[in-house]
N, C-alpha and C positions, 0 to 999 in steps of 0.2 A: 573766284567769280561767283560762284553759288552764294555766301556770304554775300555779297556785295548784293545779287537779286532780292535775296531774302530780305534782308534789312529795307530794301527800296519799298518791298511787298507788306512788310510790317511798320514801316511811316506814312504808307497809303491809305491803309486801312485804321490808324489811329486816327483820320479827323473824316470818314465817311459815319453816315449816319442816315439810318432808316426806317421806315415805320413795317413793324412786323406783329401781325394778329393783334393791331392797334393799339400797342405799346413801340415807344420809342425807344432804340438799340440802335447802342455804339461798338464798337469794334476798338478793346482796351489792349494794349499792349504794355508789357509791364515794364518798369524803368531799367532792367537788365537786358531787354530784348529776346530775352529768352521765348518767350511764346504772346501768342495775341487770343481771345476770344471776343463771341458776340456777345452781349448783354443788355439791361435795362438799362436805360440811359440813368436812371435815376437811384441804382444798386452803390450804395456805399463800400469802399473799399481800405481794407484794413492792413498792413502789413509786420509781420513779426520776423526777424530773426532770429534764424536757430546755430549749432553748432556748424554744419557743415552746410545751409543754405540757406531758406526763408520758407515763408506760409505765407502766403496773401488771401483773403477771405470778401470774398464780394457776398453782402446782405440785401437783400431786397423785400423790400413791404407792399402790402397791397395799398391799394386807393385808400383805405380804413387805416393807412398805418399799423397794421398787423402784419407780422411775421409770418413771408409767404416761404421762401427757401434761402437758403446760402449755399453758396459753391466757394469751395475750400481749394486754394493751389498749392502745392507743397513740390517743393524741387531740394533735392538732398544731393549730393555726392555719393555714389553711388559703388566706385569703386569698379571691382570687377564683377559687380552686377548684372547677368545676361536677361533678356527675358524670358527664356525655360526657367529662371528662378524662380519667376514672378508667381508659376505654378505649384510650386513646392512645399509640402507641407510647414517646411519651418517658413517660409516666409509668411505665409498666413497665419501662424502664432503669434509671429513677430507683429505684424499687422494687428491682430487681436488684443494682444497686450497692450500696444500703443492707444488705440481706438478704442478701447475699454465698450467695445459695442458687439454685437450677435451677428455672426455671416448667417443668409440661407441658403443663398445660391452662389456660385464662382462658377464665371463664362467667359469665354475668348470670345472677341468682337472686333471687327474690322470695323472702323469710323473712316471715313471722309480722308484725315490724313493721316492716318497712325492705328496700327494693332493695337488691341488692351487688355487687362483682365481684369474684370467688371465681376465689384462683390454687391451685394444686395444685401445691404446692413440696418439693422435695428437698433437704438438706445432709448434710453431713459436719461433726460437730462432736465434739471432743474423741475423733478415733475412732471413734464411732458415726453408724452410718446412720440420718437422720432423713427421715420424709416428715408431711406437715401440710398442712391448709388456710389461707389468708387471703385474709379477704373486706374489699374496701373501699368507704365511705360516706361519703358528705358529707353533712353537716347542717348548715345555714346557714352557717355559715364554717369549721366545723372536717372536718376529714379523722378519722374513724376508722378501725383497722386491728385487724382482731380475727384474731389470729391461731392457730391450733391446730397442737402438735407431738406428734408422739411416735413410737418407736423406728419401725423402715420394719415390722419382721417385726410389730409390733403395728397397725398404721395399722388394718385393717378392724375389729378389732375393738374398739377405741375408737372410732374415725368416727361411731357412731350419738352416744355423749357430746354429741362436737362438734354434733349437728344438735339435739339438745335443750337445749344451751346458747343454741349461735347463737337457736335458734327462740324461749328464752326471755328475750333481747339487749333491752332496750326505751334508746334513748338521748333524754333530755332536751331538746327543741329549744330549750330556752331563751326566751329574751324574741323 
């Protein structure tokens, strides 16, 4: 029956739509059902498969068509991944290696619907300075990585995007 709620909760919120700090957001739910968020109605969305799940990548540009942030979804299988892992040194290796980017801070964070643990990451990509959030959660066997980018000199003022993203994140527990 929770299934059954959920799914009803996450085909509601696929075709609501509202205006928020005068940009226009929708509520995407992804074609596995797996999780929903809020975003720019106008955020292009990318999807890749990997070995054991996918990455979906919403980019969004400003009014100028410059590159304002991208929020990265990543859902893996996970195994018997708990979240006291998520804190662990090797998992933040592992993290690091992958993300080929600089942690400064790791924090625990209570969001809206779901605990996390939120890195505060640095890169250098194609020449540009990047700083970004990414918070990780496990949900019964899966790892998710939701991750938020954009330029370093824009970081504060996108940041608030990111916490009403995050904060509107709901993911699917499944069966």
């Amino acid at each position: 029956m929770k299934m059954a709620k959920t799914s009803i909760v996450l085909y509601i919120l696929l075709g609501v739509l509202y205006q928020a700090k005068g940009q226009q957001k929708m509520f995407f739910v992804n074609e596995y059902h797996d999780y929903s968020l809020l975003i720019e109605a106008s955020a292009t969305v990318t999807e890749q498969k990997i070995e054991s799940g996918y990455v979906e990548t919403f980019s969004v540009l400003t009014s100028d068509s410059l590159f304002a942030y991208a929020v990265t979804v990543l859902k893996i299988d996970a195994g018997g991944t708990e979240y006291s892992n998520l804190l662990s040194e090797g998992f933040k290796a592992s993290y690091l290696q992958n993300c080929k980017c600089g942690i400064s801070t790791v924090e625990e964070e209570q969001f809206n619907n779901f605990r996390g643990v939120t890195y505060r990451i640095n890169k250098v990509e194609n020449g540009q300075k990047l700083s970004g959030l990414s918070v990780n959660v496990v949900v019964n066997k899966s790892l998710f990585n939701i991750t938020y980018m954009t330029n370093s000199f824009g970081f504060s003022r996108y940041k608030s995007d990111f916490h009403h993203i995050i904060n509107s994140f709901v993911i699917n527990p499944g069966d």
